[in-house]
Structure formats: C-alpha cells, structure tokens
N, C-alpha and C positions, 0 to 999 in steps of 0.2 A: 971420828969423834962422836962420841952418842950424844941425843939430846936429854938432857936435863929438865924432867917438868916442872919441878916442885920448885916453887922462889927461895929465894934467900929470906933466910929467920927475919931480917929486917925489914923485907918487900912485905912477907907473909904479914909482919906486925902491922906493915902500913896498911894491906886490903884490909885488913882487919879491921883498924878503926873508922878504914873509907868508908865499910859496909853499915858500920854504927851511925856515923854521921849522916849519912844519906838516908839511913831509915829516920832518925830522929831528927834532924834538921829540914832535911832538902824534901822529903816526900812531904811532910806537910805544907808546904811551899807548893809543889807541883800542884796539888790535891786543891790547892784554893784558887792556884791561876788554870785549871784542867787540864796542867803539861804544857802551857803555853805562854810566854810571856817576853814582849820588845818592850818591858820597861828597864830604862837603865837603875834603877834606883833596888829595883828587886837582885840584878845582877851585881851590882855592888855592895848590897848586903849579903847576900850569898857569899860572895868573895871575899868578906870583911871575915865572916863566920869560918869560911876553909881557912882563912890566916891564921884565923886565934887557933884553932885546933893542929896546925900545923900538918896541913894537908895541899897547902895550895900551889900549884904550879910542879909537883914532881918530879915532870920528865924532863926539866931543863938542868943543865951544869950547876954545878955547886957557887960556881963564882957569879952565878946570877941569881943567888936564893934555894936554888931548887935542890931535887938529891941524886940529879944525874942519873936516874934509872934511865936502863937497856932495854931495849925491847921488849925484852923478856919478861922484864920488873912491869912493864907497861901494861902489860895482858893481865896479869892481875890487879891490880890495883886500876886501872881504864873500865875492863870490867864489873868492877865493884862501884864507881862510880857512877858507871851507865845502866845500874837499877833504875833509876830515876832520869824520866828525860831532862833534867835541870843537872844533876847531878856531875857533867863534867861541865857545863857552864860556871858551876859553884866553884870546881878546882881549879877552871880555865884551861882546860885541857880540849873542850872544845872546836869542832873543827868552825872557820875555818883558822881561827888564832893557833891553834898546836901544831899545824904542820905548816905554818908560817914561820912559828918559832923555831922549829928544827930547821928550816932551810936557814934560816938568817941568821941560827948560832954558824951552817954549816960552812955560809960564802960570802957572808957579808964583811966589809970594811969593817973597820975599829970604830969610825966616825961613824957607819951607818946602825951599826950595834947599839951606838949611843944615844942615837935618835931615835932608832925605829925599835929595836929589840928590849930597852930597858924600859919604857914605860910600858911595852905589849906585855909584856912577862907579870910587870906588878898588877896589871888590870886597869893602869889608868885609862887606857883606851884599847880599840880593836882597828881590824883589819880585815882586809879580804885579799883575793886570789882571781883577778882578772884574766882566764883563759880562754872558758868559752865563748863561742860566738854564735846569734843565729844563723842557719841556711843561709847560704855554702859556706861555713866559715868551722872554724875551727870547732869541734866537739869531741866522737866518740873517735875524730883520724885527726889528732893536734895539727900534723903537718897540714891540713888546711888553711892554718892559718890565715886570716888576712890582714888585721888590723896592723900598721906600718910606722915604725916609724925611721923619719928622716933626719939624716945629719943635716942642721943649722952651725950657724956660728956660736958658740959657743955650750952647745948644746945638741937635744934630737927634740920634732914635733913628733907628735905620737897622733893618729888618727883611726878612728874604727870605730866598730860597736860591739857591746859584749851584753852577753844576758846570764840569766842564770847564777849569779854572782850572788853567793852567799852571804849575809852580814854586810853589803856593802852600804844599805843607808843606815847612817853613823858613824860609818868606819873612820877613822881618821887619815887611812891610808889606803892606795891600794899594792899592791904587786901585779904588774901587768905583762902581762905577754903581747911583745909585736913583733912583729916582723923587718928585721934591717937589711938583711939581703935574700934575694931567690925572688920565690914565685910559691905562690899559694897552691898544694902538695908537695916544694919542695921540703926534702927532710931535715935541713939544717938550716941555719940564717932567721934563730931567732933569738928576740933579746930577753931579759925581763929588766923592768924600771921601777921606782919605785915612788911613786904619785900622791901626792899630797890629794887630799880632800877636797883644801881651800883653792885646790889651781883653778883658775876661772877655766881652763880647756877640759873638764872633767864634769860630767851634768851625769846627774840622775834621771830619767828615762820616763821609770816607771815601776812600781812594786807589782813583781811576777805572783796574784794568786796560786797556789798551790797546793799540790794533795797535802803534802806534810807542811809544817807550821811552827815545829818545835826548834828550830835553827835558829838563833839569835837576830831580830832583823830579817828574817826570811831572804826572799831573792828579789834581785833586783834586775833592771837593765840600763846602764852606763853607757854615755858616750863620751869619745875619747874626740877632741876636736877640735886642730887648732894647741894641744895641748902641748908647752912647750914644758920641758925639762934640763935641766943642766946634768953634766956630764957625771957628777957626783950622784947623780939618781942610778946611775947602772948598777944593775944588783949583778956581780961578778965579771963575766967578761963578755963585750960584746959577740953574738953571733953565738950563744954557749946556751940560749934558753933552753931548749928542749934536752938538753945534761943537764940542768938543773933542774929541770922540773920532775925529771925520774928521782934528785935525789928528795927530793919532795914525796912524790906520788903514793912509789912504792911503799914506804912508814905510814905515810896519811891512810892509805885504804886498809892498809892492815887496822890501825888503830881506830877508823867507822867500824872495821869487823869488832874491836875489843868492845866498844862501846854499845852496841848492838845487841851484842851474847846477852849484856847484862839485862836489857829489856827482854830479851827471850825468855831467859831466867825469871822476871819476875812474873811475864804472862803463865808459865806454867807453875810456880809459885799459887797465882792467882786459882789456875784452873785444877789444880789436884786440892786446894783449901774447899775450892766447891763442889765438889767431887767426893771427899771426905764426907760433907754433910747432908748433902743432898741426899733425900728420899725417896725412890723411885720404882714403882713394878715391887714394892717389896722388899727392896735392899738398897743400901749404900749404892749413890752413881759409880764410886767408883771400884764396884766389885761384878759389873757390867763388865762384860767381854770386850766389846767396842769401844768402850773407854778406857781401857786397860792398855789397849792397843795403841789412842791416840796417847797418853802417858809416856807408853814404852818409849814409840816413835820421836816423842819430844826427847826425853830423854839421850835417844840415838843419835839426835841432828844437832844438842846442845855440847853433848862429849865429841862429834865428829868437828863441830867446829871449831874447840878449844884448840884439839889437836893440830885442828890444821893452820891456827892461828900462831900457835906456839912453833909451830916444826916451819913456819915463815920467818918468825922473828929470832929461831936460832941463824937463820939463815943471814940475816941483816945482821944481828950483831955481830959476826965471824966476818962482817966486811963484804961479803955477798952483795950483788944488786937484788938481790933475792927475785926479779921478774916472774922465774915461772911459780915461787913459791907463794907470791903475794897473787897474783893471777886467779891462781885454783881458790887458796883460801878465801878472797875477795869472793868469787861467786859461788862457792858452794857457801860460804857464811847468806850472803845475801839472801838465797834461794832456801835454806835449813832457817834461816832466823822469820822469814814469811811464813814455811808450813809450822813453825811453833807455835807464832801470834794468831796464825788461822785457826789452828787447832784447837787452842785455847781457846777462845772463839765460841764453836762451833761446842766444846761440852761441857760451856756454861750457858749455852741456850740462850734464850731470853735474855737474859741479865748479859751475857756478850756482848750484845750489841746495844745494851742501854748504858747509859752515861753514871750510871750508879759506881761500874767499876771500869779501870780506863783501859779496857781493851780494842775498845773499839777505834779510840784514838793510838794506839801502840799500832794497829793494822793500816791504818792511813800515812805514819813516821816509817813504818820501815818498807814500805813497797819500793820509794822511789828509789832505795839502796841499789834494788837491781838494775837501777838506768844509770846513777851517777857513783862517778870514780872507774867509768867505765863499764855497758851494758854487760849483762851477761853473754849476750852473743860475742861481744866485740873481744871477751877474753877468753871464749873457747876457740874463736879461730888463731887468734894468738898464739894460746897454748898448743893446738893442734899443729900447727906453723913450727913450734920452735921444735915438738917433736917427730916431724919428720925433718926437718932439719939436722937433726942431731942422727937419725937415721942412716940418713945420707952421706951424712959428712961420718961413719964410720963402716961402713962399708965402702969408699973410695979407696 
C-alpha cells in the first residue's frame, strides 16, 4: 500500500488556518512571556482563542468535540502549531495532556472518560503521566520499575517516587505507573491508576529546574505514599501497564517529533530572513558558500524528518505498533531538529544568541528531546536489536 503524503483538502484547510492563528494570535503571546509561561490564566486564554477559531483539541473523536484526525492529519496540522512554543498549548494538544487523551479515549472505562477525559479534552483542567523514576527506578529501561502498588481491602496503596513529571504541579490528576506484581526488571506486572491530586498520599517533592522551561508547569518530583486508591482508579486491566503505555508512547513521541519540526521550521525561517539582509565581505550573508551550505543542510534535516514522521504515522494508522517506525523517526527528528536550531544559530551570529530573537531559547527546548521519550542511544540499540532479530528469525 503506498504512503500518501499530501493531507486531506480538509486537514490541509485546517494547517492552514493553524498556521494563520499561531502567527497572529499565539506568537505575540510567546514574544511577550519569551516562550515561557505557568500561568494558568494565559493558557486559558489561549485556549478560549483556539475555541472561537475552531481549532482546539483536533486530534480527539468527534463525539468529544474534536475532528478525530489520524496520524497523518496530526503531522500536519501538530506541526503548524508547533511554530510557536505556546502554540499546541493554545490547541491543547500539548504534551503531557494529548497523549494522555489518546490513551484514555483508547482504554478507559465510560465512567472514567467521564471523569477524567471530558474536562482534559475541554481545558478545564490538566494532567500528567507518572512513569519515571529516579536511580535505579524506572527511566530509559521502564521495566525497572519500582514504585508498588499493593492490594488492600477495597482497593491498592500505591508507594514510590517519581521525577521528572511533566505538568504535574497543577495537574488535577495523575496517570501512574506501579508495579503489582514481579520484581523490579521484571517485564510485565505493571499497573497504571489513576490519582486524584487532592489524595493526601500524593505530595509534590519539588520543582525539577531545567534546560528547557517551555512545558506547561515544567517538571516536577512526586511522591506516592501511603497513597490509597479504589479499585475504580485502574486505568484498564491490572498487570497490563507496560501494553498500555506502548499504546501511549509510540503516538506521543511521534507527535514531540510533529511539534518540534514546527520550531525547526521557524528557526530557519528566522535564519535565512537574516541571511537575506545581512551585509557582509560585500554581499548578501546568504549568497556566502558556508551559509548556503548551512540553509541547504537545514533544509535536508527538516524534509528528512517530515518523511520520517509521516512514513511512522502511516504506519500507526494502518494499526501497526509502529515500534521500529516511531524509534528511527523519534531520534533522527530529535538529532536533525538540534543541528537546525544550532545552525540557525550559528548564521545569525551575534543576534543568535541574544535575546532580541528567540533562538537561543528554541536551542535550550529542543536539546532535552534527545534524552526524553527515550535517549537517543537507548532507541539505537532497540532498533539494532529488532534488526538483527528479524535477521535471525529469517534465516532459521
């Protein structure tokens, strides 16, 4: 079956006017918070703005508001969005809420939907994704796992500590990963739950400084303790976490890769506008040999990784776990969207790295890509893994 790049007239209408409102909405928003902003009041105006325009929430089912785009539909219209680091904040498309929403349209109860899924969807509130853990606990090998929890009467306690937790102060909720049966590196025997805010066994830690800053609420470190839950919190079936978190995973890093392009996009945007004007040795900067090169080069790493974005998400919507497809695209986007923002960078000189234009904060947001949703080491041995695998298993 070949892949199809081009969106449906529909999709295309929608990047289209993504790309309108983000320039004309959302960037002047970024531009006066510097791409930074934990106030709720700015996010709720944003998100009041993508309503009326009729942009907000997208990639969920119809019967929840949204227009039930595919994967496919997602990369464009994700990437139009993610001009502007505010800009899936605005449509709520945001991680970690959108690959929250996908899991909890994919496995959640009718009750839990009810609860959890229809106020996340309208923006009343957020959520996080309680996985990692610090040393030795769960991170770039999940099956680490440690945080536990135990069957009670009428219920499990849940105990552990987790960091790195995206959006978690504020969230109203969490989605947590423990452990209910095995042993920490076993590969199955885990759960997910789904954790009120207000449970007194759930405490905020501590706010994790960090490189990047443009995450909603940034990160945090949680402890889980003492934390009791009723049987109604299991988000699907016990002992089933780590299948549900692939069917999480795999969509969520593809959709950091959509959103990502779009900042790549604009840093070479940025860097061929000053390259145009620039005067230098006698000519336009950008009719220099060396910056001709870094253009090309952006250019190479911005088309290589649509492709390989799009050729993931035909893979997903055909029903695919897509693993090796999301793998590759995850770190070659992560590794191509860093030498963009470098580059760009680098032949705007001066002005690069001053605050005048935001490149210098785009090089700080996208480094950590290549540590989290999986290092980039951690998914070349993956990849390497599954291809001699497949070696093996066809020469037997």
């Amino acid at each position: 079956m070949a892949v199809e790049f081009a969106p449906d007239r529909d999709v295309a209408d929608l990047a289209l006017r993504t790309a309108a409102f983000v320039r004309d909405v959302v960037i002047p928003v970024e531009q006066a918070h510097q791409g930074i902003t934990g106030c709720d009041t700015v996010r709720v105006e944003l998100q009041r703005a993508a309503r009326d325009a009729g942009l907000f929430a997208p990639h969920v089912s119809v019967e929840y508001g949204g227009r039930g785009l595919d994967m496919r539909g997602r990369a464009a219209v994700f990437e139009e969005a993610g001009y502007s680091l505010l800009g899936p904040l605005a449509l709520n498309i945001a991680a970690p809420d959108e690959g929250n929403m996908h899991l909890l349209e994919a496995i959640a109860t009718p009750q839990q939907k009810q609860r959890y899924l229809r106020p996340l969807i309208s923006g009343e509130v957020r959520s996080c994704f309680a996985m990692t853990e610090p040393s030795p606990g769960a991170g770039s090998d999940p099956a680490a796992l440690t945080t536990r929890a135990t069957r009670i009467r009428d219920g499990w306690q849940i105990d552990g500590r987790k960091w790195f937790i995206t959006g978690a102060e504020g969230a109203a909720y969490a989605i947590c990963m423990a452990r209910t049966s095995g042993d920490a590196g076993d590969r199955g025997g885990a759960t997910m739950f789904l954790v009120d805010a207000a449970n007194p066994g759930l405490k905020i830690v501590r706010h994790i400084d960090s490189l990047d800053e443009s995450l909603f609420a940034g990160h945090a470190e949680i402890l889980f303790e003492g934390c009791v839950v009723p049987d109604e919190a299991v988000l699907g079936e016990v002992d089933r976490g780590f299948d549900y978190a692939q069917v999480r995973l795999g969509p969520a890093r593809t959709t950091h890769c959509m959103r990502w392009l779009g900042i790549a996009r604009r840093a070479q945007d940025i860097a061929v506008a000053h390259a145009a004007d620039r005067q230098l040795f006698g000519s336009r900067l950008a009719e220099l040999g060396m910056v001709q090169q870094m253009i090309a080069d952006n250019e190479i790493d911005i088309a290589a990784t649509r492709g390989l974005i799009l050729r993931a998400c035909w893979e997903l919507d055909q029903g695919s776990s897509g693993t090796q497809s999301t793998a590759i695209a995850k770190t070659f986007s992560a590794e191509a969207i860093w030498r963009v923002v470098d580059r760009a960078v680098q032949i705007c000189g001066a002005l690069g790295i001053s605050a005048d234009v935001p490149l210098g904060r785009f090089l700080r947001e996208v480094r950590p890509f290549r540590i989290y949703d999986g290092p980039s080491e951690t998914h070349r041995w993956a990849i390497a893994r599954r291809v001699v695998r497949r070696y093996l298993d066809s020469s037997r």
